[in-house]
N, C-alpha and C positions, 0 to 999 in steps of 0.2 A: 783458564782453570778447567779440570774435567775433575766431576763430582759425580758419588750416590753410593747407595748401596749396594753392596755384594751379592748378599742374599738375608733367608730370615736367622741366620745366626749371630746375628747383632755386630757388623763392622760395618764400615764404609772407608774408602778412600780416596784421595782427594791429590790432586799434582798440579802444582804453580809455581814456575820460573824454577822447573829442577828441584822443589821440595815436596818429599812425596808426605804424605801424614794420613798414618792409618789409627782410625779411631774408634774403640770397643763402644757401641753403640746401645746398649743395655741400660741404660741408667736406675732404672726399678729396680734392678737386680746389683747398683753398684758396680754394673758393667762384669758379671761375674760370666766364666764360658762357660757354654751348655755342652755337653760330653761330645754332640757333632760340630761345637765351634771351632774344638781344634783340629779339625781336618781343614776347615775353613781358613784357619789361618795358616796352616800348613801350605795352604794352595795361594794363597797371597804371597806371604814372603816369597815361595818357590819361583813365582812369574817376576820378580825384580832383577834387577833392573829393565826398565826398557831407557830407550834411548832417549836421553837427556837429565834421567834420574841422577841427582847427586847427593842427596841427603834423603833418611827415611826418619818422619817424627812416628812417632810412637805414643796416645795420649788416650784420654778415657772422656765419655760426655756425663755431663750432667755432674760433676762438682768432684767426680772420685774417680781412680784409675782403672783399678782393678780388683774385687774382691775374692779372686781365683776362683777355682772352678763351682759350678753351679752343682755340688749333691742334688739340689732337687729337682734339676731337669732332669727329665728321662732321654738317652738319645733313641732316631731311628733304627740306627745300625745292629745288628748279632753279635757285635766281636765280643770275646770275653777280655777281662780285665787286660791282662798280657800285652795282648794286642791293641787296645784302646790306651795304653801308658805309651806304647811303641809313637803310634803318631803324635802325642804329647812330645816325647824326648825328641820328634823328629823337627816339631814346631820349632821346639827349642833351636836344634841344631843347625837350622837352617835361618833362623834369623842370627846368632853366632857365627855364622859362616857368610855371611851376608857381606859381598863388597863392598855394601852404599856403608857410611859411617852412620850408626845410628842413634839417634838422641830420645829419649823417656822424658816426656813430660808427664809432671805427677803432681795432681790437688786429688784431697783425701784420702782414702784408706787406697793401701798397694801390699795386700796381704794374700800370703799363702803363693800358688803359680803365679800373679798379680805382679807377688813383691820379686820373684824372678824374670817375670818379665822387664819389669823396671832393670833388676841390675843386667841381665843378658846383655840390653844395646851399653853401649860406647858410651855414652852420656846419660847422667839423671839428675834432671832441673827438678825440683819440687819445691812447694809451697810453704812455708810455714805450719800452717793445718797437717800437711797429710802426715799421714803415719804408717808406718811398717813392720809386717811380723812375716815371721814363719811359724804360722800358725798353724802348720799340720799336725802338730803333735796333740795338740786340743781338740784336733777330729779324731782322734786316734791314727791318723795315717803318718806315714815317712815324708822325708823330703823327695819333691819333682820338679819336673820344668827346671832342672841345672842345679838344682840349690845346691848338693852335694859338692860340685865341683867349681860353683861360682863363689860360694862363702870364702873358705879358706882360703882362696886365690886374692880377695878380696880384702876379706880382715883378719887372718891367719885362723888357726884351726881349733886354739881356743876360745876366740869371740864366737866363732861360727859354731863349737858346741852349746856354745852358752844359747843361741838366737833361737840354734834348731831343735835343743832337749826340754827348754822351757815354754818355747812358743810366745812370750812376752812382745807385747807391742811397742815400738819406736817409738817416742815422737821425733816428729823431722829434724829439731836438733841434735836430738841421737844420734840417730839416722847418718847427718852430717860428721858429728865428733869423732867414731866408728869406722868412714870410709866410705857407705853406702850411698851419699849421696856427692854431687860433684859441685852444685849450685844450689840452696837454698834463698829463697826470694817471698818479699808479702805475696799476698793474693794477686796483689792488683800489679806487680811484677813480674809473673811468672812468663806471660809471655813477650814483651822486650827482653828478658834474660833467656828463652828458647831461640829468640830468635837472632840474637846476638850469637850465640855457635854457630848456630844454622848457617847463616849467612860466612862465616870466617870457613866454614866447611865446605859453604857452595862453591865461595868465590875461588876455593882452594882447588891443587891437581888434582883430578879424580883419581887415574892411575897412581899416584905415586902415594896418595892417602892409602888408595886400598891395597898398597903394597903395604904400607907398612903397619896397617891394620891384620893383615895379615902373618906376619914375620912375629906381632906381640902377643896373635893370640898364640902362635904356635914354641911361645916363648921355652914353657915348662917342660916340652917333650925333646924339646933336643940338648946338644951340649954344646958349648961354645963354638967348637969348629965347625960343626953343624949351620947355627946359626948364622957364623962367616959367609960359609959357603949360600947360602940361602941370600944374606943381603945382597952377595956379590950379585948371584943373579938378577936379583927385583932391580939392583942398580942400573946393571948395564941395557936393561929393557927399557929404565927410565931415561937414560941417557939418548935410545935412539930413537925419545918424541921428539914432535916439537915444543912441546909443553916445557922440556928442561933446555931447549933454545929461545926458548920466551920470554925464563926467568931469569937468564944470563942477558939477555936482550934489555929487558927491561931495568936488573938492575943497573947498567952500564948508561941508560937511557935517561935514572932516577923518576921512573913510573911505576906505577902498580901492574903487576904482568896481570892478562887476562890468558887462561889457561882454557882451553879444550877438550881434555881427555883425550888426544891423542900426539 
């Protein structure tokens, strides 16, 4: 395992047997990001994968996920607004765009950028306890960090008026009911139930996940033939591993294939 800190904008992360787990390290604050955290995490996601990476957890210390961004840090940086959202939307897009599959684990509040960070990755395990808003409209601000284009995708377009004009908080069976969440678990479950994906993810093709990770996100912008054309290809790449002579190997063998990524 290789562990620590990043730096002082409150992450750390952490990679054991191919599970990467990057964790908001702020706990005082609720683990909320300070206005240069998110270059910070712009620059972590950006360096994934390295080699051997198959999964990325995604989780908060100290009892809560995420309480989105810190108004009351000041950052180092001159940029003005504009520019300071830009590497927010780029955070986002870049864990979005991420080939590792990736899982949100969530105990307590996951509110505001927070609660989009939760729904961005592929998965959200959460606790009974936590809870979820899009709460920017009670700071007075708009939706960010994806909200606009994750809700509606999500829970169609009038839930997601309802979440983001009111601001109203979740609770995790809400949350659940809704769409938002994919696994709700007690406290004391949350991680046997992360780590049950995790593992069905690791043990899984990495190529042929992160194609098709890809082809779903890119579901909404194309049209059917499109998409045809698009599997065909991710297909026949997957065809000429040996990862999809492994799984034909093995089922023939009646064994569990173990896959490669290449």
């Amino acid at each position: 395992m290789t562990a620590g800190p990043l730096d002082g904008n409150g992450f750390s992360l952490t990679r054991a047997d191919g599970v990467v787990t990057l964790t908001l390290s702020r706990p005082e604050r609720k683990n909320a990001v300070t206005a240069d955290g998110w270059k910070t995490l712009l620059d972590i996601v950006s360096s994934l994968p390295e080699p051997g990476d198959r999964v990325l957890v995604v989780t908060g210390a100290g009892g809560d996920f995420c309480a989105g961004a810190d108004l009351s840090a000041v950052g180092s940086r001159t940029l003005g607004p504009l520019e300071s959202m830009r590497i927010v939307g780029d955070a986002c897009l870049a864990l979005h765009r991420l080939a590792l599959p990736t899982v949100a684990r969530v105990d307590g509040v996951a509110v505001g950028a927070g609660c989009n960070l939760a729904l961005v990755c592929d998965f959200v395990v959460a606790t009974e306890r936590s809870r979820f808003s899009e709460i920017f409209v009670k700071r007075g601000l708009s939706l960010d960090f994806g909200g606009s284009w994750l809700l509606p995708r999500l829970i169609g377009l009038s839930k997601a008026k309802e979440l983001a004009l009111l601001g109203d908080i979740l609770s995790a069976a809400q949350a659940k009911e809704v769409g938002l969440v994919h696994r709700l678990v007690p406290v004391e479950g949350l991680d046997d139930a992360v780590n049950t994906i995790v593992q069905q993810l690791r043990n899984g093709p990495p190529v042929a996940i992160a194609g098709s990770k890809g082809l779903l996100n890119n579901a909404f912008n194309v049209t059917l033939q499109q998409a045809l054309d698009d599997e065909a290809r991710v297909q026949a790449h997957n065809l000429s591993l040996n990862d999809a002579k492994e799984a034909a190997m093995a089922f023939m063998e009646k064994r569990t294939p173990v896959f490669q990524g290449r």
